[in-house]
N, C-alpha and C positions, 0 to 999 in steps of 0.2 A: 631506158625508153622515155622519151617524151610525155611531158602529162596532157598532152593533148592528141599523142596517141593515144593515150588509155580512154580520153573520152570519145575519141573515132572509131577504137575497136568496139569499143561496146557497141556504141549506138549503128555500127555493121553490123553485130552479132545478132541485134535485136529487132532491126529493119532488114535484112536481109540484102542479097543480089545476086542477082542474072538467076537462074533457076531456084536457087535457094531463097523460098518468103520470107525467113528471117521467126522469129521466137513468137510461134502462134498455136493456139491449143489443138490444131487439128498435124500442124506440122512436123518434121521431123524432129527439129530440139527439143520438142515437149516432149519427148519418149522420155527426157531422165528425169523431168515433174512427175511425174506416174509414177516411176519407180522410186524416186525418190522421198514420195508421200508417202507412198505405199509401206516402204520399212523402215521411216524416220515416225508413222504413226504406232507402231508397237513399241519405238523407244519412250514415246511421248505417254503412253502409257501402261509403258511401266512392263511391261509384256512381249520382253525383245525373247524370249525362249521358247513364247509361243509361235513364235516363225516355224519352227521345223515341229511341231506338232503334226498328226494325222486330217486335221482339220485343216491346216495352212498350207503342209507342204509344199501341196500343190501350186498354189498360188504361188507362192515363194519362188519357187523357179522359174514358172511362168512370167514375174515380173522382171524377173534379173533376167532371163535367156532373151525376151522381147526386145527392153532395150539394148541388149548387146547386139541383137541383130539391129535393129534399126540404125544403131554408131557401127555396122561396117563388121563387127566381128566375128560374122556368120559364111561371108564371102572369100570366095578366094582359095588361096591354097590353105587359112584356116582349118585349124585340126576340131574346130568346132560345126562346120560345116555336115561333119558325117555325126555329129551326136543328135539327142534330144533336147531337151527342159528339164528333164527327167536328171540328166548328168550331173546336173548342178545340184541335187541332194548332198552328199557330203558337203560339199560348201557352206550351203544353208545350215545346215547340224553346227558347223563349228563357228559361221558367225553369231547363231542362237547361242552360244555358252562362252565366247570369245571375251578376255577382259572388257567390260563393258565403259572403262577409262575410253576404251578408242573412239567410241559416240561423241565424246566431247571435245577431239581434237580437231583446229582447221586452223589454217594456215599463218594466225594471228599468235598461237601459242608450238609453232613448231621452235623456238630455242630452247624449249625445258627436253633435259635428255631423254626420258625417260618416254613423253609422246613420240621423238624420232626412232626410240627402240621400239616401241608399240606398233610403230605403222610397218617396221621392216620383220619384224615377228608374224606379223598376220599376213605381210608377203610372203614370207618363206613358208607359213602352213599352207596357204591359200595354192600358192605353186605346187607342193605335196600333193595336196587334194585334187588337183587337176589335173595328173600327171608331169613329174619332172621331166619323162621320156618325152612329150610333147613337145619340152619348151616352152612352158607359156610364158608369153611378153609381157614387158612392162605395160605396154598399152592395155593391154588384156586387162592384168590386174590392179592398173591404177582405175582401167572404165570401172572395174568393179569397185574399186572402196568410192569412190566417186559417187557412183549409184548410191550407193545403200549407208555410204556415213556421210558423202560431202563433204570428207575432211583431206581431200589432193587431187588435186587437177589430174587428167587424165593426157599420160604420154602417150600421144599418138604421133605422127611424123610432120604435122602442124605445130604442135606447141614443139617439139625438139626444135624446129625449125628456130619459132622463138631463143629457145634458151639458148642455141647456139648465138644467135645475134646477140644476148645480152653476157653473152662469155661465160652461160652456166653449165655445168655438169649435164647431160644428156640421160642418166641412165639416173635410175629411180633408187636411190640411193641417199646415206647420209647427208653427203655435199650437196647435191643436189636439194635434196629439205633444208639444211641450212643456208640455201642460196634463196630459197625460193621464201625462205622466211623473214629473211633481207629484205628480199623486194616488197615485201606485204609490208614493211615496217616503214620502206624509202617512199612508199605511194598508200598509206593507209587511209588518210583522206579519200582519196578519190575512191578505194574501192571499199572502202565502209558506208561510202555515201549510195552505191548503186548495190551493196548489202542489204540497207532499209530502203530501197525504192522496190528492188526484184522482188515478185513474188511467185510459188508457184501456181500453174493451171493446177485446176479441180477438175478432173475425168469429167464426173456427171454433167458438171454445167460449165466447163470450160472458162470459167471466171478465173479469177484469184483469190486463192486462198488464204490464211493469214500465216503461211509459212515461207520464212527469205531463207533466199539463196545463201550458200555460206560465201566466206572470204574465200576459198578456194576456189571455189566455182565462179566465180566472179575473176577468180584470176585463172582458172581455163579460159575462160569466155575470152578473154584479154589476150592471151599468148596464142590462141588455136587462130583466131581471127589476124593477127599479128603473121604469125604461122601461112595464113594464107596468101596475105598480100606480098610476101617473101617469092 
């Protein structure tokens, strides 16, 4: 990709068009600020187990089931459509006790082997947890590490879109991390520079907080947006 696509995708992602206003605290994109404040503040303090506590639970699912509905994963012939907030307990229980290495991986350190085994491990329990019988997608469970660690863009049929145009791997996989960690390295400029510019909404007061976006997320933004103009 062009590096002046990179700077066109974003600056769509974040101004918006035609129906979509584009990355505003009342809008749709800000559902993964929420969630994503919401359970990168228990890692920040130190208190990522008290997520599935009797005091959290609750909330816990509520924030992840919210934004999944809001990105689309509640629609449809979704097998999530006929559940609750509620469902997503066992998930929450094991990312509360999960190697806590996973918190610190994002797109800038996917060649060390050992974070690409960590993200496909917590795939394959995460699928468990949800029902294998389901199927759940990639899309599903990259929105979900997405949300809650910000450490891999979320496949949804935008950003494949993408990868298919840059000749990478489509399915949520080693090669795929290691394609995608190519690219972070072939354009880290550009997207370490809108790394410390993004920041997320704050619920209460709809500002900005002093927590950036990761390099992944910065490169969903980049592929999904890419993804569309496709």
């Amino acid at each position: 990709m062009q590096k002046d696509n990179i700077e066109r995708n974003i600056k769509e992602f974040l101004e918006g068009r035609g129906k979509n206003k584009g990355r505003h605290s009342d809008e749709r994109y800000a559902s993964f600020d929420y969630c994503f404040n919401y359970f990168q503040s228990f890692r920040e303090n130190g208190n990522i187990s008290k997520l599935a506590d009797n005091k959290n639970i609750q909330s816990s699912c509520m924030h992840l089931a919210f934004y999944l509905a809001s990105w689309g994963m509640f629609r449809g012939s979704s097998f999530l459509l006929e559940k609750s907030a509620r469902y997503f307990t066992p998930l929450i229980k094991k990312i509360s006790k999960f190697d806590k290495k996973i918190w610190e991986i994002d797109a800038d350190n996917y060649a060390g082997k050992n974070s690409i085994k960590l993200l496909l491990n917590f795939k394959k329990q995460a699928s468990e947890l949800l029902g294998d019988d389901k199927k759940p997608s990639d899309t599903l469970i990259t929105k979900i590490m997405l949300g809650v660690f910000g450490n891999i863009p979320a496949f949804d049929d935008f950003f494949k879109k993408f990868l298919k145009k840059e000749k990478y791997c489509q399915t949520f996989n080693e090669t795929s991390l290691k394609q995608l960690g190519d690219y972070y390295e072939r354009n880290s400029n550009k997207i370490k520079k809108y790394k410390h510019k993004i920041f997320t909404f704050d619920f209460l007061t709809g500002n900005e907080t002093k927590r950036n976006y990761t390099n992944a997320k910065i490169i969903d933004m980049i592929g999904f947006t890419e993804g569309q103009n496709k």
